[in-house]
C-alpha positions in Angstrom: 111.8 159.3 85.7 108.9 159.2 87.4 107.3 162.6 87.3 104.1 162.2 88.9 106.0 161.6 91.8 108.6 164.7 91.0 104.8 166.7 90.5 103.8 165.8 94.1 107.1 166.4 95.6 106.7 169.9 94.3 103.5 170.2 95.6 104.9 169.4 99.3 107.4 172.4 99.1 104.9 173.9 98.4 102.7 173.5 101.8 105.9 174.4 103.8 106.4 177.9 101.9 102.9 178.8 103.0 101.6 179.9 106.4 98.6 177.8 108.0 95.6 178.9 107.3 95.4 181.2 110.5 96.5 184.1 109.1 94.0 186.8 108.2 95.5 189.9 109.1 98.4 191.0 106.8 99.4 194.6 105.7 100.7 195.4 102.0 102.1 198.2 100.4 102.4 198.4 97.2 105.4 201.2 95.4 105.0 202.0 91.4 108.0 202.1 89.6 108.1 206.2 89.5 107.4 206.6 93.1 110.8 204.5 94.2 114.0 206.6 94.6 116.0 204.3 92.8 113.0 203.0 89.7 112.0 199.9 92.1 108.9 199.0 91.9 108.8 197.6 95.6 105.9 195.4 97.6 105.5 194.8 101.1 104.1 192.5 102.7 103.5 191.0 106.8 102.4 187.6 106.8 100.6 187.8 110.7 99.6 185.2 112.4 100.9 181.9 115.0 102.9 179.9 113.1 106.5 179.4 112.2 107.8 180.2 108.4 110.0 178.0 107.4 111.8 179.7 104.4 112.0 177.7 101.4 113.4 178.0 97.3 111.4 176.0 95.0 113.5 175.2 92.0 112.8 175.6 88.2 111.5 172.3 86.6 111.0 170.2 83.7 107.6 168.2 83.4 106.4 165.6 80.9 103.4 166.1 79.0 100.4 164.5 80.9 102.2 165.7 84.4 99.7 166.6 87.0 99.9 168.3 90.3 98.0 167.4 93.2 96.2 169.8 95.7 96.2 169.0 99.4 95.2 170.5 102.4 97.2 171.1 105.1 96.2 167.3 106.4 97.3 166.1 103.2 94.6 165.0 101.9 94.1 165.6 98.5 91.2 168.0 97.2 92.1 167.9 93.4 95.0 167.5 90.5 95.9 170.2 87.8 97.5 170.1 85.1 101.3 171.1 84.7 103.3 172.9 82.4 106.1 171.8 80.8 108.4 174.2 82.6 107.9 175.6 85.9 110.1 179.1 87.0 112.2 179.2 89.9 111.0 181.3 93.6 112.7 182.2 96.6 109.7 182.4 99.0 107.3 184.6 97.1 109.0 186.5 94.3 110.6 184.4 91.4 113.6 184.2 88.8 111.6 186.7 86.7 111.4 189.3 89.7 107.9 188.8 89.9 106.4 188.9 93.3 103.5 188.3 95.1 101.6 189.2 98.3 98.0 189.2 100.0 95.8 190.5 102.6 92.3 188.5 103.3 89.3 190.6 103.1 86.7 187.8 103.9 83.7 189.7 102.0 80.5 187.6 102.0 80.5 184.3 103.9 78.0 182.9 101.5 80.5 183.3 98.4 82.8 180.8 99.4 82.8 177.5 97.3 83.7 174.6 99.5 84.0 172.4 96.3 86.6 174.5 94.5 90.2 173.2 94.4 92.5 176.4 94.4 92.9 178.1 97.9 94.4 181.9 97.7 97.4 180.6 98.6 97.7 177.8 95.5 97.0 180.4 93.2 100.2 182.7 94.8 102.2 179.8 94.2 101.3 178.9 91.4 101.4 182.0 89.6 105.1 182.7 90.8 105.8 179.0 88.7 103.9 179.7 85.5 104.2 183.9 85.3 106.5 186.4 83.7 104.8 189.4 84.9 102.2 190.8 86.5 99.5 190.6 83.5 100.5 187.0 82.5 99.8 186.4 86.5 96.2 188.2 86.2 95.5 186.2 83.3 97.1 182.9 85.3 94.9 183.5 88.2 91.4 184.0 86.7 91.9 180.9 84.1 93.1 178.4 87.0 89.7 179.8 89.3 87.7 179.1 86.1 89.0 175.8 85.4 89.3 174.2 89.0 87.4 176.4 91.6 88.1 178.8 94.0 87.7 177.6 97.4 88.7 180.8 99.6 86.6 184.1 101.3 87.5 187.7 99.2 91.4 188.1 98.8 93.3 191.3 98.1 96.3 190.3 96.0 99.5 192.6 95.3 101.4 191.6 92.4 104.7 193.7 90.7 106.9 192.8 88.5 109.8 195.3 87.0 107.7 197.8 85.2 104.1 197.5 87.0 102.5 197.2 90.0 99.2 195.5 90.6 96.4 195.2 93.0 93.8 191.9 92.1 90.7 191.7 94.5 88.7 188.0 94.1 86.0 186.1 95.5 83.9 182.9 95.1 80.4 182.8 93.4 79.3 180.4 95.7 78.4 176.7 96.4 78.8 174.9 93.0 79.7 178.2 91.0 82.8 177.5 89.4 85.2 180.9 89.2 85.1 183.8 90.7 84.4 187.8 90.2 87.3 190.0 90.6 88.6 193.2 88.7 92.2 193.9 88.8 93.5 198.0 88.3 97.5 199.0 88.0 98.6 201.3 90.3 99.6 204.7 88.2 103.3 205.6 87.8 104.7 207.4 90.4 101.5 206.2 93.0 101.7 204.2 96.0 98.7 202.3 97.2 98.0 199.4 99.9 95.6 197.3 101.4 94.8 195.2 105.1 92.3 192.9 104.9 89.1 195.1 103.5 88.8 195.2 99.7 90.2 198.5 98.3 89.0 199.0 94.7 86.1 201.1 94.3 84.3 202.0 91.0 86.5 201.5 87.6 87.1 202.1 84.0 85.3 199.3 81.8 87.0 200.5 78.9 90.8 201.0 80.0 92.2 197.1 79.5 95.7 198.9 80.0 95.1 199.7 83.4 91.7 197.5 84.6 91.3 194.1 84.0 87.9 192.7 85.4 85.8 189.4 85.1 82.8 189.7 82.6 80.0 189.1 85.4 81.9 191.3 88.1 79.0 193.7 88.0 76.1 191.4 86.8 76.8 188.6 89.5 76.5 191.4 92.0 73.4 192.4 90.5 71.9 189.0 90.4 72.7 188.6 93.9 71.4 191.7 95.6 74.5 193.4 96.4 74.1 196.6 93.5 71.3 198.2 92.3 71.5 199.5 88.8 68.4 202.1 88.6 69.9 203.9 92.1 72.2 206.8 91.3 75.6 205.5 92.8 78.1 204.0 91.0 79.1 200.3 90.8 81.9 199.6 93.4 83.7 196.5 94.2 84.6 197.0 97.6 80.8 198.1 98.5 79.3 195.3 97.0 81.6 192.4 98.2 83.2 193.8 101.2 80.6 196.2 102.5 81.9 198.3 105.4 81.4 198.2 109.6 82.4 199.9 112.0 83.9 197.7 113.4 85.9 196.5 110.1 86.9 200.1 109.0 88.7 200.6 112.3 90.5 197.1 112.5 91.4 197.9 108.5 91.1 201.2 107.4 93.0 202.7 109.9 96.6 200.9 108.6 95.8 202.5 105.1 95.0 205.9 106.4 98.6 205.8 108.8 100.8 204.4 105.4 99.3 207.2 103.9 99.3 209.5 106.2 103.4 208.9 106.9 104.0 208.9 102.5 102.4 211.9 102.2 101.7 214.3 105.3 101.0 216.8 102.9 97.5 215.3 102.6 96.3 215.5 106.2 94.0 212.5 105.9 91.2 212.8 108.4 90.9 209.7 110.3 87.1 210.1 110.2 87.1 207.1 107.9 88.0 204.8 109.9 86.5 205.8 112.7 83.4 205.5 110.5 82.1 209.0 111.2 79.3 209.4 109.0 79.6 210.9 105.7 83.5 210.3 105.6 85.1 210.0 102.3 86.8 206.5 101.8 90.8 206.6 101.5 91.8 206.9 97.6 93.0 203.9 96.1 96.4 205.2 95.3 98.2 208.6 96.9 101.5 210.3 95.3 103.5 210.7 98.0 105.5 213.8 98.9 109.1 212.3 97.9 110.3 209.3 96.3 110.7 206.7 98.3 113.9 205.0 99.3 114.1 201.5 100.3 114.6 202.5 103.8 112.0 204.7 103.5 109.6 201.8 103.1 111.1 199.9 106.1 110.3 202.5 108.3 106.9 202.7 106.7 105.9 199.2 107.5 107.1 199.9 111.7 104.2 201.5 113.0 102.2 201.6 116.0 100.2 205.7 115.3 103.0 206.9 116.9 102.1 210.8 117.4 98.9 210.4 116.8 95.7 210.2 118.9 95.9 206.0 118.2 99.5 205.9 119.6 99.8 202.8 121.2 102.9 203.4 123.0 101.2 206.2 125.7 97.9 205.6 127.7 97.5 202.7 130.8 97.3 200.2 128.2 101.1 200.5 127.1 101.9 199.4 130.8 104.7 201.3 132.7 107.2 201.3 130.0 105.4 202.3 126.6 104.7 199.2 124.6 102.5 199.5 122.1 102.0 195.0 121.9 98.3 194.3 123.3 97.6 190.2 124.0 95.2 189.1 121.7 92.2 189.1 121.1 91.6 192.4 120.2 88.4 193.0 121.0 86.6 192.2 124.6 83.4 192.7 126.0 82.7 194.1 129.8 79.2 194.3 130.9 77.9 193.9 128.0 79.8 196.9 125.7 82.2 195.5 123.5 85.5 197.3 123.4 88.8 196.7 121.4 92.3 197.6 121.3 93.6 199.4 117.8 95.3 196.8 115.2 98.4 198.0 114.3 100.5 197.5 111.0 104.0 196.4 113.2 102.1 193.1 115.6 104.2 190.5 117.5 102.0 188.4 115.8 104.3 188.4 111.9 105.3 185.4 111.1 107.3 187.0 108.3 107.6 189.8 106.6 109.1 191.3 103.1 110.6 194.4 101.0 110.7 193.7 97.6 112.5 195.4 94.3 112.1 194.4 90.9 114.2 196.7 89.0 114.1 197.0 85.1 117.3 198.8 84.4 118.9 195.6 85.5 118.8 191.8 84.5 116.2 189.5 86.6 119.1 187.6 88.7 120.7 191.1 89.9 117.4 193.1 90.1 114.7 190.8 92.4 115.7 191.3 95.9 113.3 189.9 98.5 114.2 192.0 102.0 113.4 189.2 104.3 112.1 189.1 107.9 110.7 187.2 110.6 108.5 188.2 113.6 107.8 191.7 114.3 108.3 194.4 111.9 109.2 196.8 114.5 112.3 194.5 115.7 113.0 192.7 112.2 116.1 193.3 110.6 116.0 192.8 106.8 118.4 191.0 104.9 118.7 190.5 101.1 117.9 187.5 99.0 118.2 187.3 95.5 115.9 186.5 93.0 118.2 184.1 92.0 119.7 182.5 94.8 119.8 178.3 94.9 120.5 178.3 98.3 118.9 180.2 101.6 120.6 180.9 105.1 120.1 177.6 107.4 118.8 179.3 110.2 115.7 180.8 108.8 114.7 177.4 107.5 115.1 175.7 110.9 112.7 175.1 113.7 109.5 174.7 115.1 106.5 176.5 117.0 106.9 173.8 119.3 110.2 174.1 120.3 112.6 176.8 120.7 115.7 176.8 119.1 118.3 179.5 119.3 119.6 177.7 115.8 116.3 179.0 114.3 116.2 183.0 113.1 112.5 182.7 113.9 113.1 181.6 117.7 116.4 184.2 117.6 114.3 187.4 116.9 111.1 186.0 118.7 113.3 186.1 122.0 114.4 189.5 121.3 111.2 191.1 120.5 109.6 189.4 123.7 112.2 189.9 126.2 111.6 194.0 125.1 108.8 194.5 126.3 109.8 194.1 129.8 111.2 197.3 129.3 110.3 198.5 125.7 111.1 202.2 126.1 114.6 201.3 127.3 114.9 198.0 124.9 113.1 199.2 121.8 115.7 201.9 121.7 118.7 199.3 121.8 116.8 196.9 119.3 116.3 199.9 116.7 119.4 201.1 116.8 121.2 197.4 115.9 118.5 196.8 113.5 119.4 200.5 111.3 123.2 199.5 112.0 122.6 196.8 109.5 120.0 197.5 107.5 121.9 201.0 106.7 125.2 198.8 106.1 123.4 196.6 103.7 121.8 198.4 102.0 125.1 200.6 101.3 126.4 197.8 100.1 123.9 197.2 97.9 125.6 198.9 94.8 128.6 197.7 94.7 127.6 193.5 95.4 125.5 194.4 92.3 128.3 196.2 90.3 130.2 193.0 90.7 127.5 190.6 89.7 127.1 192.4 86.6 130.4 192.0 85.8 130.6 187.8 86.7 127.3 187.8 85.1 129.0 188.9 81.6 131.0 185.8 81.7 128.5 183.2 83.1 125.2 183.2 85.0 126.5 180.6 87.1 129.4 182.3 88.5 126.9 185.4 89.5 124.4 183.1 90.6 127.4 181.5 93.4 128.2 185.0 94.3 124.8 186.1 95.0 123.8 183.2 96.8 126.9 183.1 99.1 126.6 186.7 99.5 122.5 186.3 100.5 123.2 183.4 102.7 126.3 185.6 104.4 124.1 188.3 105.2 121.2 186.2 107.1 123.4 184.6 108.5 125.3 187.6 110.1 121.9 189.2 111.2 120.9 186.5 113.2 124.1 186.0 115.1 124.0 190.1 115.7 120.6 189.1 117.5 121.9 186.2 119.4 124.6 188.4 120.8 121.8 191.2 120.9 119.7 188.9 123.2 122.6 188.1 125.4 123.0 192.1 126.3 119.4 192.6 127.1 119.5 189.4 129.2 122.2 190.3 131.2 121.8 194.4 131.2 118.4 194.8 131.8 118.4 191.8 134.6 115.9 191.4 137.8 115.0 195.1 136.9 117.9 196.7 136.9 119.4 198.3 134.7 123.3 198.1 134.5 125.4 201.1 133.7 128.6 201.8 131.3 130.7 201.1 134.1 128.4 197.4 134.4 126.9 198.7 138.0 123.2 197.5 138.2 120.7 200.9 138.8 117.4 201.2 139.9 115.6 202.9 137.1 112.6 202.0 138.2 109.1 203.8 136.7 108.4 207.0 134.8 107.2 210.3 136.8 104.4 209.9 134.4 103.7 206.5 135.5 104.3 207.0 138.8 102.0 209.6 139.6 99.2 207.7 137.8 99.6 205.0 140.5 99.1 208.0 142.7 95.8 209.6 141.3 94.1 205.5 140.8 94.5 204.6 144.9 96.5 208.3 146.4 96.6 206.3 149.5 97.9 202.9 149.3 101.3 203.9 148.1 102.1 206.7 150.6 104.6 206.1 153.2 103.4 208.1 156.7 105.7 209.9 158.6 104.9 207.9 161.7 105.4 205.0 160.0 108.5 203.1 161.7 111.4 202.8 159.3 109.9 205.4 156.8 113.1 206.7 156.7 115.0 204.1 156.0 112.9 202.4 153.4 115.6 201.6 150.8 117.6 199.7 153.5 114.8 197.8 154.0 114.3 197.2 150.7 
């Protein structure tokens, strides 16, 4: 056998798991073990940005000693080889056989960090940890030995890491031109916590003496230091996030203000001022972590990942912007500049611009091939429907591996739900409604059949992995499959009910909705008089029959 070859061939899975290198703007969650309902410890994760996931399963493998992987970039062309290991783990997407999973948010940082010589982009290390890790430590460990060895070529990157008993956050970033490695310092989020991150390092100051809980490189402080970035002799405290990712602004709103609403929806009980990230001066940063006020259920963290600032002051669904019909989607970019004063719309954790999305459990009361479930999605969080895949699945659902950007195809889950979620905002307060209520039809039916699929892998399990891997597979593949023909027919009904701007009734009788009061008598107060139909006008009367 020829495994160089087999090494490369890995390698070129590999580029089609990941998204392009657009993406920059990605929420996470993160859900310790005693703050789940049901002892999950759950990540989230929205992977946003133009460009079409294809899903992928990269299989276990063998590798002969002396096997090296090459690096490319996304022309192929090769920027380095590693060395393998002799045996490589098994990953649906981003979580593998061992129920370890993985996710990221970019926080950029300082520009002048970034090593254009280094080998290992963010997203090499992501998948390579998910081949070479157990848990979240050995994937720590993994991460700052491969940066050492071969380079780290990306800005400053948040990382989310779980396994079954822990939850992680790992914050990175270069040293430079022709600095090998990187600085980083790595904290575990508390039992019973929740904690999260969008683009803007997160970790503040830490314990240098609590190696259960914070893991840091040696220089982490020093290299700041040596740069400029801390001061020792001032009276404040060492902290990461100030001295690689210091604060705007401008960044806190685009950033801060997803934490501060994931928070503020967990735990209500808090009353988080959004002075933060409005960057009033003076404002206390968001904590790292928060308890929140119950347990949270799975659903619970759907729900938690769909948000625009509905009821509050940032909801995007009221105000001219929303449009006649409420939608909270704004075309990018997000900022714009008239006369001079720039301006910006809010960023908001549900965007039509996810690729994909995921809800992950790694449960320890159960064995890995029962207890890693990736909730998968595509496009926008708000109109997603996740369906389960298992850790230990050899086989995904067609459709969501299908496609391209370039083309649409109504065989592809991607193109399925992207039609959907764009034909709704035509009329998102009437659509949204219809879209929701689907999307908790089977969500809530899935996930109450959650118990008893795994009561009955258990039990095939007992007699040969084999058997509960074909079950669990056929079952994943199923439930995909099933979701994206209930959005086919979905998109069908919108088509044809909510057609030329009508709006058809039970009885299938199209009706003129038309606007809101609200929005109507805005039109009114902007221009009172270009509207208004005179008396003397002929044919006043009988306006409609003109019409």
């Amino acid at each position: 056998m020829n495994h160089q070859r087999t090494s490369t061939a890995v390698l070129l899975v590999l580029l089609f798991l990941t998204p392009t290198p657009a993406p920059r703007a990605c929420t996470n969650l993160l859900v310790a073990k005693g703050a789940s309902a049901d002892g999950s410890v759950m990540i989230t994760y929205t992977c946003d940005g133009e460009f079409h996931p294809r899903l992928r399963l990269q299989p276990a493998a063998d590798h002969a000693p002396g096997d090296s992987l090459e690096i490319v970039d996304w022309s192929g062309k090769s920027r380095g080889k590693i060395a393998e290991i002799p045996h490589t783990y098994a990953h649906v997407r981003l979580m593998n056989e061992h129920q370890l999973v993985i996710a990221e948010t970019t926080f950029d940082g300082r520009q002048e960090l970034v090593n254009p010589d280094g080998i290992l982009h963010y997203w090499d290390l992501m998948q390579l940890a998910l081949q070479r890790s157990r848990t979240a430590r050995e994937a720590i460990d993994l991460i700052a030995e491969l940066v050492e060895e071969y380079g780290y070529r990306s800005t400053g990157e948040s990382f989310s890491i779980g396994d079954p008993s822990e939850a992680w956050i790992l914050e990175m970033i270069g040293r430079g031109p022709e600095r090998k490695g990187a600085v980083w310092v790595a904290m575990r989020i508390p039992d019973g916590m929740i904690s999260c991150h969008a683009n803007r390092a997160r970790i503040g100051s830490f314990p240098l003496d609590d190696p259960k809980n914070c893991l840091f490189s040696d220089d982490v402080i020093s290299f700041a230091v040596e740069r400029g970035y801390y001061d020792p002799a001032s009276v404040k405290p060492f902290r990461f996030d100030d001295a690689y990712c210091p604060a705007t602004p401008k960044s806190l709103r685009y950033t801060a203000t997803r934490v501060w609403s994931l928070f503020r929806r967990a735990a209500p009980s808090l009353d988080l001022s959004p002075d933060y990230h409005r960057a009033v001066e003076g404002a206390e940063p968001y904590p790292l972590w928060i308890r929140p006020d119950r347990k949270l259920a799975l659903a619970d963290v759907f729900e938690l990942m769909r948000d625009h600032y509905e009821g509050t002051e940032f909801d995007m669904t009221v105000g001219p912007d929303a449009g006649p019909f409420g939608s909270p989607d704004r075309s990018r970019p997000i900022a714009w500049t008239v006369d001079g004063v720039e301006y910006a719309w809010e960023r908001p954790i549900s965007t039509r611009q996810t690729g994909f999305s995921f809800v992950s459990q790694s449960r320890s009361r159960l064995p890995d091939a029962v207890g890693g479930v990736l909730w998968y999605g595509v496009d926008d969080t708000w109109f997603t429907c996740y369906t389960p895949l298992y850790c230990c699945i050899d086989a995904i659902p067609p459709s969501f591996a299908a496609g391209s950007l370039e083309k649409f195809s109504s065989e592809s889950a991607w193109w399925v739900f992207n039609f959907v979620s764009n034909y709704a905002q035509l009329r998102y307060s009437d659509m949204s409604p219809e879209v929701r209520a689907a999307q908790s039809a089977l969500e809530g039916e899935m996930i109450a059949r959650q118990h008893a699929v795994e009561e009955t892998a258990l039990r095939l399990l007992e007699e040969d992995l084999e058997r509960a891997r074909r079950y669990l597979t056929d079952y994943s593949v199923s439930c995909g499959e099933r979701v994206v023909a209930r959005w086919r027919e979905l998109s069908e009904h919108l088509v044809a009910k909510y057609n030329d701007g009508y709006v058809r009734d039970s009885n299938n009788e199209p009706q003129e909705k038309g606007y809101s009061e609200e929005w109507l008598r805005r039109m009114i107060r902007e221009d009172p008089e270009r509207f208004r139909l005179k008396p003397e006008d002929p044919g006043a009367a009988d306006w409609k029959l003109v019409d």
